[in-house]
VEXVEXKOL-886265 format. One record per atom (N, C-alpha, C, O): chain; atom name; x, y, z. Coordinates in nm, 4 decimals, padded with zeros to 6 digits. Example, Ala and Ser with C-alpha at 12.3 -4.5 7.8 and 13.67 -1.06 7.14 Angstrom:
<recs>
{'A' 'N' {01.3190 -00.5690 00.7800}};
{'A' 'CA' {01.2300 -00.4500 00.7800}};
{'A' 'C' {01.3200 -00.3300 00.7800}};
{'A' 'O' {01.4236 -00.3319 00.8465}};
{'A' 'N' {01.2850 -00.2250 00.7080}};
{'A' 'CA' {01.3670 -00.1060 00.7140}};
{'A' 'C' {01.2900 00.0030 00.7870}};
{'A' 'O' {01.3409 00.1138 00.8039}};
</recs>
This chain:
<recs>
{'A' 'N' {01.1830 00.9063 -00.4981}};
{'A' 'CA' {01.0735 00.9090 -00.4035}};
{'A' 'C' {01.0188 01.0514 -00.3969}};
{'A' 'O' {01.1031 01.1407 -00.3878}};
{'A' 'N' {00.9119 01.0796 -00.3996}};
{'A' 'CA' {00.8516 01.1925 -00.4156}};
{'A' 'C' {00.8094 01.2447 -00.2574}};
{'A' 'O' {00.7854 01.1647 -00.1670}};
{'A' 'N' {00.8065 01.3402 -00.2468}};
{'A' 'CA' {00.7396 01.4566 -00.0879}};
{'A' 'C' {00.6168 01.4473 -00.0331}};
{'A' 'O' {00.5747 01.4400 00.0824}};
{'A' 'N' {00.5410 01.4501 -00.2004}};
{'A' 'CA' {00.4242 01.4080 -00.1700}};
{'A' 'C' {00.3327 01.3505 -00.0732}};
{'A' 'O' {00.3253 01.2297 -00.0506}};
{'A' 'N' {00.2469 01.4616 -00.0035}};
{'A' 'CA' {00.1783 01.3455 00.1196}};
{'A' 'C' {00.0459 01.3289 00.0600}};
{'A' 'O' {00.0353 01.3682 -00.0561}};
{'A' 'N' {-00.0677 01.2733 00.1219}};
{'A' 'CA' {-00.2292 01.2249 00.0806}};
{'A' 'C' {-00.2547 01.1346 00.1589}};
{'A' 'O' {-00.1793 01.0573 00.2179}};
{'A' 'N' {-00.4232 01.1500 00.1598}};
{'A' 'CA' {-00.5018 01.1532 00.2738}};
{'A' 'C' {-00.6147 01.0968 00.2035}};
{'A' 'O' {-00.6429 01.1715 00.1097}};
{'A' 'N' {-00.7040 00.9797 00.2102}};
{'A' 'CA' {-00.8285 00.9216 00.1901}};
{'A' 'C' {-00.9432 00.9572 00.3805}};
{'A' 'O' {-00.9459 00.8875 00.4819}};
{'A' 'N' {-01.0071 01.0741 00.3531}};
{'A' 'CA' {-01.0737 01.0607 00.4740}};
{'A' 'C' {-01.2393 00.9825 00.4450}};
{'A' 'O' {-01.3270 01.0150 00.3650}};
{'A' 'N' {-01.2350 00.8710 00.5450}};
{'A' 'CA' {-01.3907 00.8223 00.5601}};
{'A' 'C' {-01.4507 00.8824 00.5928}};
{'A' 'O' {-01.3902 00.9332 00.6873}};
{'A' 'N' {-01.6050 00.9551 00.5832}};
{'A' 'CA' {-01.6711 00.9889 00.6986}};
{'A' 'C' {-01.8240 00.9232 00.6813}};
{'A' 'O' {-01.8682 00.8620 00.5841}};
{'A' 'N' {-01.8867 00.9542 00.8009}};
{'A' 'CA' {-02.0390 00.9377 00.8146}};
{'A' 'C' {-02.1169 01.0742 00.7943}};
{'A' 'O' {-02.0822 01.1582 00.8773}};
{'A' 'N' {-02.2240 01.1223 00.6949}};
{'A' 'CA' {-02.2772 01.2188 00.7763}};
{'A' 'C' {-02.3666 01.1962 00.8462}};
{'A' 'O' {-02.4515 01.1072 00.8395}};
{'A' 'N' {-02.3421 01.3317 00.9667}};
{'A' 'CA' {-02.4688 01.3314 01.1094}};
{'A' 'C' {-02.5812 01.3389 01.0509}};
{'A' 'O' {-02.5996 01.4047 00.9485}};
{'A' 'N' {-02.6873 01.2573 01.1230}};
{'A' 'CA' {-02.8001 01.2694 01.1085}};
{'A' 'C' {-02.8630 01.4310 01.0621}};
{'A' 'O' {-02.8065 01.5163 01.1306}};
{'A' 'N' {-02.9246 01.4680 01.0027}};
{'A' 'CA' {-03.0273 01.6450 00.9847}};
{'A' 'C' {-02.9097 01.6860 00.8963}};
{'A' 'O' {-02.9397 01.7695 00.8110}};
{'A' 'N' {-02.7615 01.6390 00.8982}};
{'A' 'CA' {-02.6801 01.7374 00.8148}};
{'A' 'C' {-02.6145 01.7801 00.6865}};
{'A' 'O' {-02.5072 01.8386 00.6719}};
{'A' 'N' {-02.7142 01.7325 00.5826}};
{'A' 'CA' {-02.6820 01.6844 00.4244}};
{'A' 'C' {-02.6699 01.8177 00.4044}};
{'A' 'O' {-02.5710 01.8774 00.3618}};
{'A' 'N' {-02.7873 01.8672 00.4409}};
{'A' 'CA' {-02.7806 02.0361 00.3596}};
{'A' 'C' {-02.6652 02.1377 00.4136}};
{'A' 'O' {-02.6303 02.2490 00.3744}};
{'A' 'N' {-02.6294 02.0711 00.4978}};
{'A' 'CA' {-02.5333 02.1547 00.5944}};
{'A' 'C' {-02.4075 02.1762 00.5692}};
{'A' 'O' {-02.3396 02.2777 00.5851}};
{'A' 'N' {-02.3626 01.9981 00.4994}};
{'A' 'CA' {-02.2571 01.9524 00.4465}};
{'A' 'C' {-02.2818 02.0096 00.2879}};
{'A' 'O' {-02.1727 02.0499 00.2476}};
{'A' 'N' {-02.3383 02.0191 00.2319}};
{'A' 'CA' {-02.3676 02.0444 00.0800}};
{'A' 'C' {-02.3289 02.2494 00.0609}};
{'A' 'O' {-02.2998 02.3220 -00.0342}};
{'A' 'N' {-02.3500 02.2695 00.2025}};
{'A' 'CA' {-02.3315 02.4354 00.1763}};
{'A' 'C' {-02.1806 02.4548 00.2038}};
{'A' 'O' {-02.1163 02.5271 00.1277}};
{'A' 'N' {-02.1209 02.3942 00.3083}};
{'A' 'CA' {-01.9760 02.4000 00.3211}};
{'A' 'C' {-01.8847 02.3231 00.2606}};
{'A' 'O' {-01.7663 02.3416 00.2886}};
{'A' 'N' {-01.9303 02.1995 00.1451}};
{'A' 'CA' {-01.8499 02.1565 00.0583}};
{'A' 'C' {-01.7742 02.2584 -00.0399}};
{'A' 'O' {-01.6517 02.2522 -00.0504}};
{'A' 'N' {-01.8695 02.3767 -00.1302}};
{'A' 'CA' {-01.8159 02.4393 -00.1945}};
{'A' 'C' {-01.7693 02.5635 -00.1527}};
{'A' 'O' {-01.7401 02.6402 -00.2444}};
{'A' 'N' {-01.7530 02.6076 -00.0292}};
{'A' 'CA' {-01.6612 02.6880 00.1086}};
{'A' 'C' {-01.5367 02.6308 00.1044}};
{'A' 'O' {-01.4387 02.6951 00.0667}};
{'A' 'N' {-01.5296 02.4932 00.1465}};
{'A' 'CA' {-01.4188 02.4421 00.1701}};
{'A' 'C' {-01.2990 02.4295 00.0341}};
{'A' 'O' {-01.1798 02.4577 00.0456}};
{'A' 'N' {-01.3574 02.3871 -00.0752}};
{'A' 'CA' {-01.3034 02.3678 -00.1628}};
{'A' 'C' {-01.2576 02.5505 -00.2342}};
{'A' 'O' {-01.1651 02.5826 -00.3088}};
{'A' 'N' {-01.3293 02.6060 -00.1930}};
{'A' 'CA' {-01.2989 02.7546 -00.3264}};
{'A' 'C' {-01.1922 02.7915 -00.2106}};
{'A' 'O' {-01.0930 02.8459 -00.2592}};
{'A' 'N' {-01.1855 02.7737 -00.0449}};
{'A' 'CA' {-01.1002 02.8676 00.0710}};
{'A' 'C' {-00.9506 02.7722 00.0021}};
{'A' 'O' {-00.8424 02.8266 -00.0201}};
{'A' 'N' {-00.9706 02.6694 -00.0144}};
{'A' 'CA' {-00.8494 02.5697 -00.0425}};
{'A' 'C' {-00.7932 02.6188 -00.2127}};
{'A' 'O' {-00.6795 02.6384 -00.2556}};
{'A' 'N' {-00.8484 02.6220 -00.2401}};
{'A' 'CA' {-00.7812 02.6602 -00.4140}};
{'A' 'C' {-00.7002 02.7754 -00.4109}};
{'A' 'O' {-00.5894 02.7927 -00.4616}};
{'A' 'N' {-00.7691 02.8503 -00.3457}};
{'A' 'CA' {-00.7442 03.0009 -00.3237}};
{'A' 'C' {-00.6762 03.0367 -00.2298}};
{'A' 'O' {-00.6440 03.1539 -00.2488}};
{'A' 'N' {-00.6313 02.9937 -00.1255}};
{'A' 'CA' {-00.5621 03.0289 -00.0520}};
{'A' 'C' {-00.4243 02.9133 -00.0053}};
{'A' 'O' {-00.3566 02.9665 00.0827}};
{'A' 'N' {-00.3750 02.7831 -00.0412}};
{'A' 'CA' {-00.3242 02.7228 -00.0522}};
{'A' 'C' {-00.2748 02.6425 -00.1984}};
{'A' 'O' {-00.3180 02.5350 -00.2402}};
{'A' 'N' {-00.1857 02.7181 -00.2517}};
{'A' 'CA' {-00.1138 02.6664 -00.3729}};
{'A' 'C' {00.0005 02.5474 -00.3386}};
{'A' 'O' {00.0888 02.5162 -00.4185}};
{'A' 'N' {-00.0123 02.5015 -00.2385}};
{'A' 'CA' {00.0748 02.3282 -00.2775}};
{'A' 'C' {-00.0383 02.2209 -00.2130}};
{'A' 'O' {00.0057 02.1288 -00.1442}};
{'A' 'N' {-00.1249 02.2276 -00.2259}};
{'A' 'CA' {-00.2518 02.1550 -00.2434}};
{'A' 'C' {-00.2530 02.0995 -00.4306}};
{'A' 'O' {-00.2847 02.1516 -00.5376}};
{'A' 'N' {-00.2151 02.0071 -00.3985}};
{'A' 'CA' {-00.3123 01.9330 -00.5372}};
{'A' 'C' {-00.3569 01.8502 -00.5879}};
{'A' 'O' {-00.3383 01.8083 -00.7021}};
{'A' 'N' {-00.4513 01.8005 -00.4726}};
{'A' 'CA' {-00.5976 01.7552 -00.5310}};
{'A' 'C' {-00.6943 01.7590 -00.3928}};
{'A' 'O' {-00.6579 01.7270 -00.2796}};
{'A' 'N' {-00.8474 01.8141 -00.4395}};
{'A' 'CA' {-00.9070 01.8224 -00.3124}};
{'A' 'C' {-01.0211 01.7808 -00.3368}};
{'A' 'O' {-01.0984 01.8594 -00.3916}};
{'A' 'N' {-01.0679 01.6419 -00.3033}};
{'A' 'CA' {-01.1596 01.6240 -00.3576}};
{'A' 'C' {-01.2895 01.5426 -00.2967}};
{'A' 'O' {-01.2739 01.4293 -00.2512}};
{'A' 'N' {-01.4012 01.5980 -00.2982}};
{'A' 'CA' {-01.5561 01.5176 -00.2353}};
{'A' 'C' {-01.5947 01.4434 -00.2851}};
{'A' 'O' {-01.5931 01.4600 -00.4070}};
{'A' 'N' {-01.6409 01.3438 -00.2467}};
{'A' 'CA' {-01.7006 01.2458 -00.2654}};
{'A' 'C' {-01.8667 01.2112 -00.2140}};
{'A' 'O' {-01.8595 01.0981 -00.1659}};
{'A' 'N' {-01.9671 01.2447 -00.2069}};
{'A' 'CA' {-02.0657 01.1346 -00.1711}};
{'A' 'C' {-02.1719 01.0888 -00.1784}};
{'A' 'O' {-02.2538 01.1386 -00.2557}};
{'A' 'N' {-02.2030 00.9799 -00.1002}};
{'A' 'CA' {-02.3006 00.8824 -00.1660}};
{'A' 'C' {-02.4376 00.9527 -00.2170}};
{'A' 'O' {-02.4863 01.0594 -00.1795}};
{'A' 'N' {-02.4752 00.8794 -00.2941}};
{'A' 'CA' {-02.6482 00.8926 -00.3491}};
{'A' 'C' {-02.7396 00.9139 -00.2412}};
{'A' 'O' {-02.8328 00.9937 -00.2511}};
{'A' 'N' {-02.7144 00.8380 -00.1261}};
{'A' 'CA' {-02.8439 00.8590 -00.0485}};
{'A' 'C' {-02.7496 00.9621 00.1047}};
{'A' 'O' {-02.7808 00.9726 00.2233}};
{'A' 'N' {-02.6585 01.0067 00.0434}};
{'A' 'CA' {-02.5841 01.1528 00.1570}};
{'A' 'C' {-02.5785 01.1345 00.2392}};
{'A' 'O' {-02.6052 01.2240 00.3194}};
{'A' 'N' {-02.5288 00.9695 00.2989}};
{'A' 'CA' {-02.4996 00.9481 00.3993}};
{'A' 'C' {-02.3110 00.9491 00.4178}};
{'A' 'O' {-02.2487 01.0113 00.5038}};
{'A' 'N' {-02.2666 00.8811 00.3341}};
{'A' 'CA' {-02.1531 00.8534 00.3340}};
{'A' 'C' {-02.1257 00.9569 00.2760}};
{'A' 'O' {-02.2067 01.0150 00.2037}};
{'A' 'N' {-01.9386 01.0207 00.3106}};
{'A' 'CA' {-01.8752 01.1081 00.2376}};
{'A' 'C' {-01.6951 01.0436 00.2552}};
{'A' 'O' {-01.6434 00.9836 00.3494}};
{'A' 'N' {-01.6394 01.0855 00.1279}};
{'A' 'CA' {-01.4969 01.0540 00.1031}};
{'A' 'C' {-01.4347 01.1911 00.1241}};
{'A' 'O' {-01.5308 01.2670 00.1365}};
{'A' 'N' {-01.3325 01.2546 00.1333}};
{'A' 'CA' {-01.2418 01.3308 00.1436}};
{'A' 'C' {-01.0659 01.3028 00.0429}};
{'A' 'O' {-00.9699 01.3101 00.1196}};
{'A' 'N' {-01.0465 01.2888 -00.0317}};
{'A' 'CA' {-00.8941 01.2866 -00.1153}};
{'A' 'C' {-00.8411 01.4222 -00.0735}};
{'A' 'O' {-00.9073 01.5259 -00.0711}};
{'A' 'N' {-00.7492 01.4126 -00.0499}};
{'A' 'CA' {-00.6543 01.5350 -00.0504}};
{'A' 'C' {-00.4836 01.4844 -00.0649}};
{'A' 'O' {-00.4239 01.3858 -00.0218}};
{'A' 'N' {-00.4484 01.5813 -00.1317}};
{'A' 'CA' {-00.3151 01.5772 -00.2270}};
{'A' 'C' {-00.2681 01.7279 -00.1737}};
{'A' 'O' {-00.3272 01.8340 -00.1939}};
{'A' 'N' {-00.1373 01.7051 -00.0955}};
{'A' 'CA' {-00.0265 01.7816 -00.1316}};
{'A' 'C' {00.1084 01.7907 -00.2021}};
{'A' 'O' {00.1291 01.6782 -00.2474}};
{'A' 'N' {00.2145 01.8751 -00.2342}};
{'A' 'CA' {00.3362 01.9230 -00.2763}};
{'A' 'C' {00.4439 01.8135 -00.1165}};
{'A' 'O' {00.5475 01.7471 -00.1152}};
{'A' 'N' {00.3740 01.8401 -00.0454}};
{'A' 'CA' {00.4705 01.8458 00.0582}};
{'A' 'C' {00.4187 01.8587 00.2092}};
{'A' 'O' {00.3475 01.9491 00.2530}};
{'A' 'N' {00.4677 01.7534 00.2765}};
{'A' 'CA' {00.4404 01.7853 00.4264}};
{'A' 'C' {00.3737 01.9426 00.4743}};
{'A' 'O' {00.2635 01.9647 00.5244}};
{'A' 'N' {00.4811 02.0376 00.4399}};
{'A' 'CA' {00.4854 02.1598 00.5034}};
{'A' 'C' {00.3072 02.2079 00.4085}};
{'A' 'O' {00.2262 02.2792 00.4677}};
{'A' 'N' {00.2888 02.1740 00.3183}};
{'A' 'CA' {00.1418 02.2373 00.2453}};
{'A' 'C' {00.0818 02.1709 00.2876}};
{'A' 'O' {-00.0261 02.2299 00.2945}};
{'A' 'N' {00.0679 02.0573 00.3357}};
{'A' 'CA' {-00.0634 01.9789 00.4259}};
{'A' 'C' {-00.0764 02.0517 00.5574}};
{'A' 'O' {-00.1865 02.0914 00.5957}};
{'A' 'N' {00.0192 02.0674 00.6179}};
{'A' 'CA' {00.0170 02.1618 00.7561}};
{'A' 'C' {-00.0573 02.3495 00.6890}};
{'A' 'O' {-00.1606 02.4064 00.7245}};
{'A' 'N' {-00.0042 02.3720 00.6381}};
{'A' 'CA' {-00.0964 02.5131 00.5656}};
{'A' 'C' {-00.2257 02.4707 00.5945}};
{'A' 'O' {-00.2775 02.5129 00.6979}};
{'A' 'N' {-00.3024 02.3761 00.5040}};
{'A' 'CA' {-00.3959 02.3215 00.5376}};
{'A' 'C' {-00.4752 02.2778 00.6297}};
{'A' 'O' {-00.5912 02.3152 00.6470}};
{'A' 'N' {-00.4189 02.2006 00.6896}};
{'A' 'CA' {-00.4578 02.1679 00.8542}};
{'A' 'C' {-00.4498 02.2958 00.9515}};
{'A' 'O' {-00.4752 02.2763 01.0704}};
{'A' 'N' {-00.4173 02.4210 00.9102}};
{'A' 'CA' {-00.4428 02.5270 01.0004}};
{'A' 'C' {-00.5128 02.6104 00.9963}};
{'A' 'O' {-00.5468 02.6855 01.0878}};
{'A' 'N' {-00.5578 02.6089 00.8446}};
{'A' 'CA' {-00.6556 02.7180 00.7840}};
{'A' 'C' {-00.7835 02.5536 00.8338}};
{'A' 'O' {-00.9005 02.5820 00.8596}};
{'A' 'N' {-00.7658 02.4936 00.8360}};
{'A' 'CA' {-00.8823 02.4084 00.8475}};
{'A' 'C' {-00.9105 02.4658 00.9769}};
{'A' 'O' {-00.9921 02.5572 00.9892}};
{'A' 'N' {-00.8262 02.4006 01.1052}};
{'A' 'CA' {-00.8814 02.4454 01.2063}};
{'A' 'C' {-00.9310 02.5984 01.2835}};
{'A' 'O' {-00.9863 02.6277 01.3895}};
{'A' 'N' {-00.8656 02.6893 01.1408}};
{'A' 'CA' {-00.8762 02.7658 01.1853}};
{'A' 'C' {-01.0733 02.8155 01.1625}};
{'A' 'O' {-01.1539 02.8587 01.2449}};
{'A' 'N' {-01.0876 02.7831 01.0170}};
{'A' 'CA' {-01.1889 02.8588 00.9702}};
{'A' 'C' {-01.2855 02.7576 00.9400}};
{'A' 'O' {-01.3820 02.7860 00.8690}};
{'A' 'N' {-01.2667 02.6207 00.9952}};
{'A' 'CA' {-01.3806 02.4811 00.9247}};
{'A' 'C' {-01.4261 02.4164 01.0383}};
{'A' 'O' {-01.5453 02.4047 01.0666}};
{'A' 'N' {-01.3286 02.3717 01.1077}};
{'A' 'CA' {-01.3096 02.2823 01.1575}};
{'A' 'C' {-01.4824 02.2138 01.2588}};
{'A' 'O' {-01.5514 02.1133 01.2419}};
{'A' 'N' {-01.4909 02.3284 01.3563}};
{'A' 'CA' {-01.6699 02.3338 01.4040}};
{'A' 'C' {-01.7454 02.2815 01.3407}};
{'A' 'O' {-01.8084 02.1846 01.3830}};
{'A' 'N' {-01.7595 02.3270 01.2299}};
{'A' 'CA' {-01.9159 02.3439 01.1133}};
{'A' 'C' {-01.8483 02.1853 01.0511}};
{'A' 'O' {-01.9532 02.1212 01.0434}};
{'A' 'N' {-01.7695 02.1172 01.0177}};
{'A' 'CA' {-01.6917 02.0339 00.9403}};
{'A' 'C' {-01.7476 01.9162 01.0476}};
{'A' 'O' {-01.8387 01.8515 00.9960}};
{'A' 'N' {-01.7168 01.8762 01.1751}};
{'A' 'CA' {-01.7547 01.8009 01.2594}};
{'A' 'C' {-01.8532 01.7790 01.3363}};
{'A' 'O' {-01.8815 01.6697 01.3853}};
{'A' 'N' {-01.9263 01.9079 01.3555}};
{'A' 'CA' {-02.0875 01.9069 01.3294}};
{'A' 'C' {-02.1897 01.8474 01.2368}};
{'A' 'O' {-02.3079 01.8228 01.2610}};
{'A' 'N' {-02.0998 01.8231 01.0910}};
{'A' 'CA' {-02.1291 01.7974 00.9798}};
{'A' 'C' {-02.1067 01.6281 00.9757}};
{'A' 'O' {-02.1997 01.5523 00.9481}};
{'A' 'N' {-02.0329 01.6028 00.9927}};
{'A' 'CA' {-01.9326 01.4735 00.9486}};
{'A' 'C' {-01.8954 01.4009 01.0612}};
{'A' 'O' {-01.9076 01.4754 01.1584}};
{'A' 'N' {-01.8519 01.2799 01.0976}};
{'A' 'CA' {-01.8025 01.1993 01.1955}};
{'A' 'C' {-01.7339 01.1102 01.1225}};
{'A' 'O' {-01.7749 01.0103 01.0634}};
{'A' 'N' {-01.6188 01.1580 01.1324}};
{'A' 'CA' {-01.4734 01.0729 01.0562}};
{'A' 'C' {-01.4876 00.9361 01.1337}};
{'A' 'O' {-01.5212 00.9293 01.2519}};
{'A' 'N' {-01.4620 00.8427 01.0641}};
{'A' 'CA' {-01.4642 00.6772 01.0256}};
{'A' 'C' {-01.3064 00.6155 01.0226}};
{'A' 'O' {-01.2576 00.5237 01.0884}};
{'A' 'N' {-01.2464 00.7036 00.9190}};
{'A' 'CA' {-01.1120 00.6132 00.8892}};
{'A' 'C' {-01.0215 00.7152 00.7843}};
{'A' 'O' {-01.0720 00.7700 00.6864}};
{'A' 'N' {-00.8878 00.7286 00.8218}};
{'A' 'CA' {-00.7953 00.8260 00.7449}};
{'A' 'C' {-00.6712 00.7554 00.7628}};
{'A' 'O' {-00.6057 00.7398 00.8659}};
{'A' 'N' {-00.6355 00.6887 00.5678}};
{'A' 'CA' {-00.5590 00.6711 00.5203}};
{'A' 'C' {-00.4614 00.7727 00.4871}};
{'A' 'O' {-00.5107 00.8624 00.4187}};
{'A' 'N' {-00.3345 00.7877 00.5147}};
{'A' 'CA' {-00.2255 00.8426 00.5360}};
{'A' 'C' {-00.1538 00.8273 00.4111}};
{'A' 'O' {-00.1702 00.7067 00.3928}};
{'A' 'N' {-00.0679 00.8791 00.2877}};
{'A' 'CA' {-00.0058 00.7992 00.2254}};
{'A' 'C' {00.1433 00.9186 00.1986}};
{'A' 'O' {00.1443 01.0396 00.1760}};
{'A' 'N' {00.2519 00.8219 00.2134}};
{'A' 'CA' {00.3337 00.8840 00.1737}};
{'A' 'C' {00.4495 00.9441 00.2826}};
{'A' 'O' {00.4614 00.8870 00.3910}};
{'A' 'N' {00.5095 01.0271 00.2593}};
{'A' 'CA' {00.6489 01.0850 00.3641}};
{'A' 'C' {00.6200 01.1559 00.4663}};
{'A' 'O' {00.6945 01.2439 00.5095}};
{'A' 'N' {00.4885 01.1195 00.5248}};
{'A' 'CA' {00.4522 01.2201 00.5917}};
{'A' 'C' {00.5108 01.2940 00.6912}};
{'A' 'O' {00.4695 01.2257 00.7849}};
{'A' 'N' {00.5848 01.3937 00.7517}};
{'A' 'CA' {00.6442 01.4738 00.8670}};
{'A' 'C' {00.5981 01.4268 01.0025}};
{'A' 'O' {00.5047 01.3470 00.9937}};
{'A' 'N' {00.6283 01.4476 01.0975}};
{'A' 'CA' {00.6049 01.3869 01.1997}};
{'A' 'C' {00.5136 01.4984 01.2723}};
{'A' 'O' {00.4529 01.4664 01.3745}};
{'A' 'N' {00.5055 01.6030 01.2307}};
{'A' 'CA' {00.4103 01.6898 01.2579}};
{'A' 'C' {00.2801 01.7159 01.1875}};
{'A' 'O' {00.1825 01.7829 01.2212}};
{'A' 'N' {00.3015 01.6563 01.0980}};
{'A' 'CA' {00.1945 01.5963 00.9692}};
{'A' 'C' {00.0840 01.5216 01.0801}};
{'A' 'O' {-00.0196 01.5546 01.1378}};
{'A' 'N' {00.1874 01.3807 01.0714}};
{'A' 'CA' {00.0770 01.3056 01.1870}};
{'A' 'C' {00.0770 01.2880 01.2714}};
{'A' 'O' {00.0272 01.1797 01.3022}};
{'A' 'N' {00.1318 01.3767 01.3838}};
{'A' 'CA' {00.0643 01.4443 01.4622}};
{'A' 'C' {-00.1153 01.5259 01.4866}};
{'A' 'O' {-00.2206 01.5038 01.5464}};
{'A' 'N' {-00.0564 01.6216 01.3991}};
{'A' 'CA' {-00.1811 01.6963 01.3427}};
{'A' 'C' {-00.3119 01.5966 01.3240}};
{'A' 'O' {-00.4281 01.6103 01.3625}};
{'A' 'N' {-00.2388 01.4775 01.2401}};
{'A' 'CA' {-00.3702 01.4181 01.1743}};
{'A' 'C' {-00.4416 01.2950 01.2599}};
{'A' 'O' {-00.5439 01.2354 01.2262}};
{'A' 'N' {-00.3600 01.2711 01.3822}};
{'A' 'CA' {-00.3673 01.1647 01.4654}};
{'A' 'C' {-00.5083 01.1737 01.5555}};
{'A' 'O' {-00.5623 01.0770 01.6092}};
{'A' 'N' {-00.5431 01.2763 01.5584}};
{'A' 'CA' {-00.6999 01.2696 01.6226}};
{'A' 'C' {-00.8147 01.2439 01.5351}};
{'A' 'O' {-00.9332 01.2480 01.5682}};
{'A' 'N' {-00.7587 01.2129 01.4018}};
{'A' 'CA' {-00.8890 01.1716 01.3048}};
{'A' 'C' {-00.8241 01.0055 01.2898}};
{'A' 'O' {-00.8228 00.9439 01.1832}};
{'A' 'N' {-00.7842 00.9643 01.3912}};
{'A' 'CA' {-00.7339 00.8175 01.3751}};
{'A' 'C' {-00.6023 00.7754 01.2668}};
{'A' 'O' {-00.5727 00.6577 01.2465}};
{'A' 'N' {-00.5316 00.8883 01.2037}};
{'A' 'CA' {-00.4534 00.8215 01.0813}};
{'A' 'C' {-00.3524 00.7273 01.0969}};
{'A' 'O' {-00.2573 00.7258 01.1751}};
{'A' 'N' {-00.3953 00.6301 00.9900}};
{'A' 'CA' {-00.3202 00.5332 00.9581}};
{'A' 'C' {-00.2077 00.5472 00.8360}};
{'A' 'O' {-00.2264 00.5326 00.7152}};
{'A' 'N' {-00.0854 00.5798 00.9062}};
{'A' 'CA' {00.0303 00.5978 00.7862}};
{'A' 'C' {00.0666 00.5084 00.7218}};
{'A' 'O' {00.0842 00.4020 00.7811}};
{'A' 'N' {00.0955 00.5154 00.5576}};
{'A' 'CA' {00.1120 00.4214 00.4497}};
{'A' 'C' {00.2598 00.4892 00.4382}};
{'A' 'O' {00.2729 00.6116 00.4400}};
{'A' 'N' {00.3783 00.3927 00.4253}};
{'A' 'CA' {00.4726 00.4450 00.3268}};
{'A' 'C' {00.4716 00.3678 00.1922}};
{'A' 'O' {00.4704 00.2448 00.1932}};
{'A' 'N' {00.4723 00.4513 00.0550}};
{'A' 'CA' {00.5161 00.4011 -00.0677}};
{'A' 'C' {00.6399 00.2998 -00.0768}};
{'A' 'O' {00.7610 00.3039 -00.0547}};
{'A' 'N' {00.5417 00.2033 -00.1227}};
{'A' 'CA' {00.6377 00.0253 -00.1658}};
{'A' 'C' {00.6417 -00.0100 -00.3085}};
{'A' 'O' {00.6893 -00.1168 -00.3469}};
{'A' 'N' {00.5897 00.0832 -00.3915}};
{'A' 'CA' {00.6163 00.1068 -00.5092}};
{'A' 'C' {00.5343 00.1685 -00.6148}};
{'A' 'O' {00.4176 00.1808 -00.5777}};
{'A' 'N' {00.5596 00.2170 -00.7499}};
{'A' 'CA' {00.4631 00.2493 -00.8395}};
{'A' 'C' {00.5168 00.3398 -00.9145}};
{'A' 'O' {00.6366 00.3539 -00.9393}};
{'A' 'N' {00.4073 00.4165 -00.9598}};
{'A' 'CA' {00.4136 00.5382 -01.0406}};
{'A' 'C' {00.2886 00.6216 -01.0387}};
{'A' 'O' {00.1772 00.5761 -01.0130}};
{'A' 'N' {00.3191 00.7667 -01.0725}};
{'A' 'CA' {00.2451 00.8786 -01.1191}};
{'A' 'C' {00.2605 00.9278 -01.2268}};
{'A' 'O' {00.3798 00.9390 -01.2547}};
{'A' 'N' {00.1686 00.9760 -01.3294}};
{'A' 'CA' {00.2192 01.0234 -01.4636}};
{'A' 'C' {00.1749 01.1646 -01.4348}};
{'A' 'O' {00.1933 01.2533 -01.5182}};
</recs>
């Protein structure tokens, strides 16, 4: 069984805020590469007509999703929800109980692994 936690976030974007969201997509992603090494995978998603947006995120481990979730709130979080109005957050994996905690005000729904593989 792997440590591994991950996260499918839904969102809506707010009305006026495509361009808004389009300037802090590639903020968010270069602060995350660069400053969190058990992150791995971070990834945007959205629609053609920039209403809808996806969120993937992949960690190493409970404890690197929390890295994450602090530099988020520390340096995103405002401009991110100004931007976006979360919908639905799939949970997957071992998550810590401080994990979802953290993640419980964006509604998460925890998955534990019932089987598979990763290559």
């Amino acid at each position: 069984m792997s440590e591994r936690v991950s996260w499918m976030l839904h969102m809506q974007v707010r009305d006026g805020q495509t361009e808004a969201l389009r300037a802090l997509i590639p903020e968010m992603v270069q602060a995350t590469e660069a400053d969190e090494p058990g992150t791995l995978a971070y990834e945007w998603y959205l629609s053609a007509d920039g209403a809808t947006c996806h969120l993937y995120e992949c960690y190493a481990h409970s404890a690197a999703a929390m890295v994450h979730v602090g530099n988020f709130g520390a340096k995103f979080a405002e401009r991110f929800l100004a931007a976006l109005a979360p919908t639905e957050l799939t949970l997957y994996g071992p998550a810590s109980p401080a994990l979802r905690e953290a993640l419980a005000g964006f509604g998460a729904v925890p998955l534990a692994e019932a089987g598979g593989f990763r290559r």
